[in-house]
N, C-alpha and C positions, 0 to 999 in steps of 0.2 A: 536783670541784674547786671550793672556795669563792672567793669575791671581797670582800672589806671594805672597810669606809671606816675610816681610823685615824687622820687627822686632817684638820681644817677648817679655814679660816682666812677672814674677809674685812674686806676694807679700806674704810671708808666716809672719804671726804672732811670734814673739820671746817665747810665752808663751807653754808649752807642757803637754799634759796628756799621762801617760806611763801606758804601759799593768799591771803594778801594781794597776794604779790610776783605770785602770778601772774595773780590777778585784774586788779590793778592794769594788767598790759602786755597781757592781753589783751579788754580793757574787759566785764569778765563781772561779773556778781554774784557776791559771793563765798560764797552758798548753793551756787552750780551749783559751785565748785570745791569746796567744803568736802563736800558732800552727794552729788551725782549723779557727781563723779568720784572723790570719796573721797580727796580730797588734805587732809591736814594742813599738812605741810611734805616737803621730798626733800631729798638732799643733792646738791650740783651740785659739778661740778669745779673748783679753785685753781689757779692759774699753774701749780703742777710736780705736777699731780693729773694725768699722761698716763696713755692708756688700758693701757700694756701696766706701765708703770711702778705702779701701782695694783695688776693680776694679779701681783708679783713682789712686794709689799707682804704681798699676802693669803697668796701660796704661802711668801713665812718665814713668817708665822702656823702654818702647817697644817705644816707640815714640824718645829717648835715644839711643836705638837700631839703629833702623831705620836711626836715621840722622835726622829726618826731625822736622818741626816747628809743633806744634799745628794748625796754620794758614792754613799747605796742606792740611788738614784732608777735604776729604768733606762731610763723612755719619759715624756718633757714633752710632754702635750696643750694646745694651747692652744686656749681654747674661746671666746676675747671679741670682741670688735667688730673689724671691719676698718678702722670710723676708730678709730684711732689716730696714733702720733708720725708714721708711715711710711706714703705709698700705697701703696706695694709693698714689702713686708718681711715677713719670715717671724720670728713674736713668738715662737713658742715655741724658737726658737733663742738669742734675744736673754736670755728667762729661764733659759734653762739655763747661758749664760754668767755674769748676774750672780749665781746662787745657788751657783757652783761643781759644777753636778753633772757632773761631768766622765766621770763612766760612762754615761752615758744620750745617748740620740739623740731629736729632737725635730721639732717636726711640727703644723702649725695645721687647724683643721678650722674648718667652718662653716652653720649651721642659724639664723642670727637670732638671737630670743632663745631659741630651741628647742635653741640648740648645748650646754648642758650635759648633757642628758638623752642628745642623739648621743654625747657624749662618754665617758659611763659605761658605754656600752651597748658603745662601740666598747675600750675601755680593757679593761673584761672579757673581751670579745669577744679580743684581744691576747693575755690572758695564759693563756685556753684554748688558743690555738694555736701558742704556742711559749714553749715552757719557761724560755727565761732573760728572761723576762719576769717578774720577781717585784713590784714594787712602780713603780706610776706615777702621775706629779704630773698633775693637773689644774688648768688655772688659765684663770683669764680677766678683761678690764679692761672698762669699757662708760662711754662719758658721750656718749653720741647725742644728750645735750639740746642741745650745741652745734650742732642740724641741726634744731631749731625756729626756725620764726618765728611769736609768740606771734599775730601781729596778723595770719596765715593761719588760718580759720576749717576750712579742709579738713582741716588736721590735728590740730582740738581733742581728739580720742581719746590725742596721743600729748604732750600740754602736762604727762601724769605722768612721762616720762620722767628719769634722774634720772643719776647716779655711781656708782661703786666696782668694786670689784675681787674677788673669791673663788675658794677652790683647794679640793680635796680632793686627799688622798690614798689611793691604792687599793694594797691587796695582795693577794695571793694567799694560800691555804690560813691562812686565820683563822677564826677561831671568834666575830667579833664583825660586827657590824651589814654583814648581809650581803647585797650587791646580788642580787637575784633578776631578773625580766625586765621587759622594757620593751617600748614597743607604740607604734610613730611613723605618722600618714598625713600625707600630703602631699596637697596641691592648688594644681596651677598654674593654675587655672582665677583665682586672685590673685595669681599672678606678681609683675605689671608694675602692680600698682593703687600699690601705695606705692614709690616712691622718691627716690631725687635726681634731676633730670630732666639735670644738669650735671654733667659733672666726666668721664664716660666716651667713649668710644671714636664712640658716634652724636653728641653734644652737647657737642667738649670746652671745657672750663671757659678761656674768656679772659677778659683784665682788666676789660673792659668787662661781663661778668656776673657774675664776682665781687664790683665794686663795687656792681653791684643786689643782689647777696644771694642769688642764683639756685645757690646750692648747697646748702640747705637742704631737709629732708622735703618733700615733696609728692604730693598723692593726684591720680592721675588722673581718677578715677570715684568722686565720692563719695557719691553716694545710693543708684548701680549696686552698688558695694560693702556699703554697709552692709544693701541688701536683699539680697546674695546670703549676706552671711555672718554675721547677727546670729543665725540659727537653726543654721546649720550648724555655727555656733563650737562653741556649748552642744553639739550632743547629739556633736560629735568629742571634746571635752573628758570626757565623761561614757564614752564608746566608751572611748580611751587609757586611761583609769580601770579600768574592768571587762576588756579584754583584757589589761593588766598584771599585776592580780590574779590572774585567771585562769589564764594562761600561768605564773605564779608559784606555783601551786596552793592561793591563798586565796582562800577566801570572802568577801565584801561586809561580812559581819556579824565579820571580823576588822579591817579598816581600822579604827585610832585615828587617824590624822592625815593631811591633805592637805598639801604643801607647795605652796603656788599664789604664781604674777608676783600682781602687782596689775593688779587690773582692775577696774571697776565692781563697787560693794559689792552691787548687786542678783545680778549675774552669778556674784559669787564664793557668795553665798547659797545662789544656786540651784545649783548643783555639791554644797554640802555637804547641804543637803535631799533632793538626790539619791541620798546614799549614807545618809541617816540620823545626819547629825553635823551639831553645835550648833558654835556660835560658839569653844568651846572646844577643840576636835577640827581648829583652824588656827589662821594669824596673820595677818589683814588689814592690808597693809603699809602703812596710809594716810601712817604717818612715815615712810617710806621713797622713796614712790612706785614705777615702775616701773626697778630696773635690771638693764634686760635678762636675758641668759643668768645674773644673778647672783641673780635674785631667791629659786629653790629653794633653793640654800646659806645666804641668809641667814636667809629661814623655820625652816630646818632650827636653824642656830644658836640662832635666838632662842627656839624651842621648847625647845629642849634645857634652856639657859640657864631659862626660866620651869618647867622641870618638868612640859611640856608633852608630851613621851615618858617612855615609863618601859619599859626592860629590858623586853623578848620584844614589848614594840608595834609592830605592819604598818603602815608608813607609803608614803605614795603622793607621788613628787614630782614635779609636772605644768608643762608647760607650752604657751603657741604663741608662734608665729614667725610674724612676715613672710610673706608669700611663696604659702602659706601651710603653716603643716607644726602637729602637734598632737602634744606626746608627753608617755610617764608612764612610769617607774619606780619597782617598788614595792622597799621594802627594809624586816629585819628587824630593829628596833636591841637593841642590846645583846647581851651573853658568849649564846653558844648553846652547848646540848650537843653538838650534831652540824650537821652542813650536807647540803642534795643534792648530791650531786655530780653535777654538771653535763657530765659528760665520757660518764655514761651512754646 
């Protein structure tokens, strides 16, 4: 039984902050933003640019794509950030409402910026195990840059954070660009290194630390962290890589394209030196910067869009999360003759 992607969509924000702007607020030379973090410019969010209102921008895109009605839809994953419009709100219900798909039942999940990769794994995962599961939305919305404060030097790693929104669509028994396996580790051994330290249950958020600002990213341990996980990133990132392919039953020497978040240009380097691919064989999101669970989707698009895949090419779409979790999904693009069938 095959799995496809048949349509894409994402939604970027019109408003932009440039390696000046962030230079500027967070008193950096603008070599270390432009250079060592690989920022150009990102798109940041507009008054009515909400997080989940952004995933239901991107999911008409992709639904658009696809061809098809709101109506075929039968399971809405929602893959994006938990800030959003709502602390407590279940998104992918809210999208099923405004897109009209009134057949389908709906359901949020959550991995960081890891969660699109959970997402297609689990979506597949769906429609091997029960049959009237034939076609489902994926979608998700992310603008965490509103949880920077530029002039916290503990969270300069995440000053690329950015906006927007992206969906797929997945079907069953298709003959085109077909999800094959994925490969996620996890370690909470960084749990608790990044978070809000406000707003929850141990620390709740009152007026008098709202007005300090004390709801915004914050790293616990930042030197502890960056020494536990500046090597361990790389070689999990390289790990996810190779047992996706693997469990997929390609060879290294079939990979044409990585789909990678943004992250340091050295970092993203060393990933493709690793596999034997040039600057060309990806997309370094430096105009983009990092957003979140959307950044695979958008690679994906922009590749497509530059001619950057081409019919029967092995592409690998990687990510990490928070927390810490590492995952990659290899997929086959374009019309296939046959598929594995997964069911064996």
């Amino acid at each position: 039984m095959n799995v496809g992607i048949i349509g894409i969509g994402v939604f970027l924000p019109t408003e932009r902050m440039t390696a000046e702007d962030i230079a500027e607020k967070a008193n950096l030379p603008i070599e270390v933003v432009k250079i060592k973090m690989g920022i150009t410019e990102k798109p940041i969010a507009g008054d009515n640019d909400h997080t989940v209102q952004m995933a239901i921008r991107a999911a008409e895109k992709a639904l658009e794509h696809a061809t098809i009605d709101a109506k075929d839809i039968d399971v809405i994953i929602y893959f994006g950030e938990e800030h959003k419009e709502y602390p407590l709100w279940t998104a992918g219900i809210k999208i099923q409402e405004e897109l009209g798909a009134t057949n389908a039942w709906a359901f949020d999940i959550q991995l960081r910026c890891g969660t699109a990769i959970l997402a297609m794994k689990l979506a597949k995962s769906l429609m091997i195990s029960d049959d009237n599961i034939r076609t489902v939305l994926l979608a998700g919305g992310y603008r965490n840059h509103d949880l920077i404060d530029y002039q916290n030097e503990r969270t300069r790693f995440m000053f690329n954070l950015g906006a927007g929104g992206g969906a797929l669509v997945l079907k069953r028994d298709v003959l085109e660009n077909l999800i094959y396996e994925s490969a996620i580790i996890t370690d909470g051994s960084f749990s608790e290194d990044v978070i809000v330290p406000f707003g929850g249950t141990k620390q709740p958020l009152t007026p008098e630390l709202l007005l300090q600002g004390l709801y915004r990213l914050d790293v616990t341990d930042p030197q502890g962290m960056k020494t536990r996980l500046e090597q361990r990133s790389l070689d999990n990132f390289i790990k996810v890589i190779r047992n996706s392919l693997s469990k997929s039953g390609f060879d290294e020497k079939n990979l044409a394209y990585i789909g990678m978040l943004h992250m340091k240009k050295s970092a993203h380097e060393f990933v493709l030196k690793s596999f034997h691919l040039k600057e060309e064989n990806s997309i370094y999101l430096s105009n983009y910067g990092h957003i979140g669970q959307i950044d695979q989707i958008l690679s994906l698009q922009l590749a497509l869009k530059e001619k950057k895949i081409q019919d029967g090419d092995v592409i690998t779409l990687v990510s990490a999360g928070i927390g810490y979790a590492w995952g990659a999904i290899t997929i086959q693009w374009g019309k296939q003759r046959g598929g594995r069938d997964d069911s064996l």
